[in-house]
N, C-alpha and C positions, 0 to 999 in steps of 0.2 A: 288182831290176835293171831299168834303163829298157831298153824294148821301141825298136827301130829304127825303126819308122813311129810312133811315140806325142810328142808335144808334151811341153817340159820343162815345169814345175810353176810356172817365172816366167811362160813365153810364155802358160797361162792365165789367170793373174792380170793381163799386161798387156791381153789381151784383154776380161777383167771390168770392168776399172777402164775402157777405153778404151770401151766399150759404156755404163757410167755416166756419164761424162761428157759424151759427147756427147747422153746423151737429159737434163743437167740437174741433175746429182747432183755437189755440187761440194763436200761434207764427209764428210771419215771418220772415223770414232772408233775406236782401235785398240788391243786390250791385247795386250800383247808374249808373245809365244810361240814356239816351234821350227816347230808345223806350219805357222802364217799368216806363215812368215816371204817366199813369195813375194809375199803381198799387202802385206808392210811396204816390201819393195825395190823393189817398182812403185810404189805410193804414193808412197814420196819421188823416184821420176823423176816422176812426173806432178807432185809439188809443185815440185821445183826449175822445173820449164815454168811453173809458175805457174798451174797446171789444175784443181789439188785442194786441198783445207786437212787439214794432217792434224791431228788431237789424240788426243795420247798419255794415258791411264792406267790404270793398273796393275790397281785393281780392275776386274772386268768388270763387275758391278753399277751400278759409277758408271757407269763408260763408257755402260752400256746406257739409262741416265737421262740422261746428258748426252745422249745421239743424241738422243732423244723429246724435250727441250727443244728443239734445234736444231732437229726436223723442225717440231715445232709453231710456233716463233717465227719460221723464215724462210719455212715453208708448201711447202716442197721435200723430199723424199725425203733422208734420211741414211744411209751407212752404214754398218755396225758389224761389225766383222772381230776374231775372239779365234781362239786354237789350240785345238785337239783339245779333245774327252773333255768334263770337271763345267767347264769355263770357260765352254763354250757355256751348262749347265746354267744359271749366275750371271745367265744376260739374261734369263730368262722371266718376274719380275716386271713388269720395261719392256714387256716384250712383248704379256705381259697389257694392259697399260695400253694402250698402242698399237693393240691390239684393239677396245680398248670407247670410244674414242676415234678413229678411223677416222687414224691416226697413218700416214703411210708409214714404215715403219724398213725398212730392208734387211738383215737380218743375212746377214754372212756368215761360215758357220762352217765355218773348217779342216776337214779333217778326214783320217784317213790309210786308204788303197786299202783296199777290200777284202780284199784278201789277207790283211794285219794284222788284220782284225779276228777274234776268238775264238781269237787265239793267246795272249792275254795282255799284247800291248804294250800299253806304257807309254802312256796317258791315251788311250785307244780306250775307244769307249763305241758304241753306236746311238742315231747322232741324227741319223739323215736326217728324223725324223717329228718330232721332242724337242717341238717344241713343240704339237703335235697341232694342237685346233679354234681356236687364237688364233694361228696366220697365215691369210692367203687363199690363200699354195700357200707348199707344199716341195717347193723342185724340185734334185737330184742331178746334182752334173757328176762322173762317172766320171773316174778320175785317167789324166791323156794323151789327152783329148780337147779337142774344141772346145767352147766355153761358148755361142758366139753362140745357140741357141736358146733354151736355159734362161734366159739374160740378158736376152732379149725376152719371156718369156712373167714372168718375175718384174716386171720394167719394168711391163707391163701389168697384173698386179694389184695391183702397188704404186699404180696411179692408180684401179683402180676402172674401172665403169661404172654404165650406170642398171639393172644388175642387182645389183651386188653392191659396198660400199662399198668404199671406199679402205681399207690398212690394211696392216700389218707382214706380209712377205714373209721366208721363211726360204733362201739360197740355198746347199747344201752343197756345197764344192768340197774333194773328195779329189785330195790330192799326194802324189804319190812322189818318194821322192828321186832328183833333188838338190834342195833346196827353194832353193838358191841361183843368183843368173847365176855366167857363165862368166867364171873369173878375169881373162878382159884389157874387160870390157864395166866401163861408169860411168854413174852416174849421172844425170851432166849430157849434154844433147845425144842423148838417146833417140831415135831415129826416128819411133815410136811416141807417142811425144809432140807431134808438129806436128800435132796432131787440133784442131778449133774446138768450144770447150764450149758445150752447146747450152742452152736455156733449157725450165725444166720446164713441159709444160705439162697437167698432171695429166688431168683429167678433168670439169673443172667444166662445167657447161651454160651456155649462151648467156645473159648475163641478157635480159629480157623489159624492153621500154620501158613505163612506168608510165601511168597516167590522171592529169590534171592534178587539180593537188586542188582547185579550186575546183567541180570534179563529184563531188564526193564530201560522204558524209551527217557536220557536226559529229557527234563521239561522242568518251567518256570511254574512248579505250583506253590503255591504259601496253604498251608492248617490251620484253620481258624479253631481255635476252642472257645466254645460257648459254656454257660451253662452249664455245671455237670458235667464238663464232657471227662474228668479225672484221665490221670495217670496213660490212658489207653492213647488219647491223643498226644501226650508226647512221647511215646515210643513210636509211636508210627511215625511224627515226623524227624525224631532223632534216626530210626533205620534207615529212611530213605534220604538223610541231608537235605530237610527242608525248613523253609524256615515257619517259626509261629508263631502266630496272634492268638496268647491265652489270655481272659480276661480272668479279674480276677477271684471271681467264683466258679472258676471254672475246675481248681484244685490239679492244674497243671502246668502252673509256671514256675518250671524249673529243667533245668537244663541249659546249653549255651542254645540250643536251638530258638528258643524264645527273647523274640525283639522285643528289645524296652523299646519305651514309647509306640506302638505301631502306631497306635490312631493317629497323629498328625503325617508320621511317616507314605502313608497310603496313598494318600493325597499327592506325595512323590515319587510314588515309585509305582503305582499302579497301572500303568502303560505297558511295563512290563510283563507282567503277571498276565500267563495264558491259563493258568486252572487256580480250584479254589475247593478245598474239599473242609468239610463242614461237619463238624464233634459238639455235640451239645447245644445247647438256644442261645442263640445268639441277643445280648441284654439292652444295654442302653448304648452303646457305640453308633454312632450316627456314619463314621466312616465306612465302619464295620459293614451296616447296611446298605451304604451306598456302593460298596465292591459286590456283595451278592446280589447286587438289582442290577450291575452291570450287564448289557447282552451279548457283548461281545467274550466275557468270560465264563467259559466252563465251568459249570459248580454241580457239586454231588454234597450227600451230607448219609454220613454212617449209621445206617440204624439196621440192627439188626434183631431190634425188637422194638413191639409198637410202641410210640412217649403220644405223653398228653399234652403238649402244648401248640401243637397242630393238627388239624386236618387232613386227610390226605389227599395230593392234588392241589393245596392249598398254595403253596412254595414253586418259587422255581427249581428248586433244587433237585436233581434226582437221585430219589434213596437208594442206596446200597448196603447189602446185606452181605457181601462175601468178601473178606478180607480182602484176597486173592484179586479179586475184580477191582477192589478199592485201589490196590497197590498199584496194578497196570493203570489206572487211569491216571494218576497221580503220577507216575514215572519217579525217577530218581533225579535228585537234584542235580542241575545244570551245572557245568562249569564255575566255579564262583558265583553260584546263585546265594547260596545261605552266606557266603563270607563277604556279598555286595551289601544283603541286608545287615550285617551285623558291624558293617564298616559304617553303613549311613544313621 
């Protein structure tokens, strides 16, 4: 029975959604359920406004794979709303991944009061924690309250800092019934909805203005892009004419700087190569790995904020945080360095 001072289970939701969109968060991916059904009725008022994109399906596995492709490929926070109980269960593969990939996913998982649970209702489970040490917080909005703080502090570690990397946020919102608006309320023309969707702006650090390359020492280095490493790694090795190994979730294969084929290529031409500077995680390339285990070649790898997919000390690599530093080490392409690799 709803409590007299306590907020209905939409009014949270519109509160959730209206808190994501303004900090940036402009996709959700939604599998259909009874308990998230205040998040499915807010949703489509923020889409008919034209505020939010919904996508619908079924599986919560996929959905939770489609979010992680979305967050990765537009570089914005997505997210992911399913009902009660093992539904939530079906996301912690993505989640996983989104972990070790410093992914922002957002889930949000239905879920019903207190009261109901260990009575035996229907799809009640304990999953305020479900996903344990692969989010950066589970934070619990108690059913008939207000969200704004939970929505602020998941906000914030969904972006990270230079303590602790960006990455999937679990946010549980327990609803009581009625999980629905009030029979004469629509759709279209929310009030709630005349909010301006704000632009995300995560957490990245300031880049650093570079040294001109003509001060810097010729040297045979190649840029590996792993992982994420986007856009950043091929501008660095386009400025300095060198050549790159981008893989291809790496979202930076383009340019002429980047060798097709490298992975067989390596195996050729690695006698060469006296440095090796290192953009993103490096995936399944077996080559790949067998040039950064090399000892006799110098390897650094660009971080200028902490990722989760290592340890630190773990790597032979050595981090580097200053553009500037990055550049000198790397030097400027040798003599027909980039036009040997792009001849072979």
């Amino acid at each position: 029975m709803q409590q007299p001072d306590e907020q209905r289970a939409i009014t949270t939701a519109r509160h959730v959604l209206s808190g994501l969109i303004r900090a940036g968060i402009r996709d959700l991916v939604i599998s259909p359920g009874s308990r998230s059904a205040p998040l499915a009725y807010a949703a489509a008022e923020a889409e008919a406004a034209g505020i939010l994109a919904i996508h619908v399906r079924i599986d919560e596995r996929s959905a939770a794979f489609m979010a992680l492709g979305l967050s990765q490929s537009t570089g914005r926070p997505v997210a992911l709303a399913a009902t009660s109980g093992s539904a939530i269960g079906q996301m912690l593969p993505a989640v996983m991944e989104a972990n070790h990939t410093a992914t922002p996913l957002l889930v949000l998982s239905a879920d019903r009061p207190d009261e109901l649970h260990g009575t035996g209702a229907s799809q009640s489970t304990r999953q305020k924690n479900l996903f344990g040490e692969h989010v950066r917080l589970a934070a619990n909005v108690a059913a008939g309250v207000d969200p704004g703080d939970q929505v602020q502090q998941a906000l914030a570690a969904l972006a990270g800092d230079q303590h602790s990397a960006a990455g999937p946020v679990q946010l549980n919102l327990q609803f009581r019934d009625p999980l629905v608006p009030a029979p004469q309320e629509r759709i279209i023309g929310q009030a709630w909805t005349a909010i301006e969707p704000g632009v995300w702006q995560g957490s990245a650090p300031a880049q650093q203005l570079g040294m001109p390359a003509q001060d810097l020492v010729p040297r045979r280095t190649v840029v590996i892009a792993g992982h994420g490493a986007g856009a950043e790694a091929q501008r660095f090795a386009q400025e300095l004419g060198l050549p790159l190994f981008a893989e291809p979730s790496s979202n930076a294969r383009f340019s002429a700087n980047a060798i097709g084929h490298y992975r067989p290529l390596i195996a050729v031409g690695m006698e060469h190569i006296e440095r090796v500077v290192l953009f993103g995680r490096p995936t399944l390339s077996r080559p790949v790995g067998k040039l950064l285990a090399n000892p006799v070649i110098d390897s650094v790898i660009w971080q200028p904020a902490p990722v989760a997919w290592y340890e630190a000390g773990r790597r032979r690599e050595t981090p580097v945080s200053s553009w500037s530093q990055l550049q000198e080490f790397a030097g400027t392409g040798a003599e027909n360095w980039l036009a040997a690799w792009q001849q072979l």
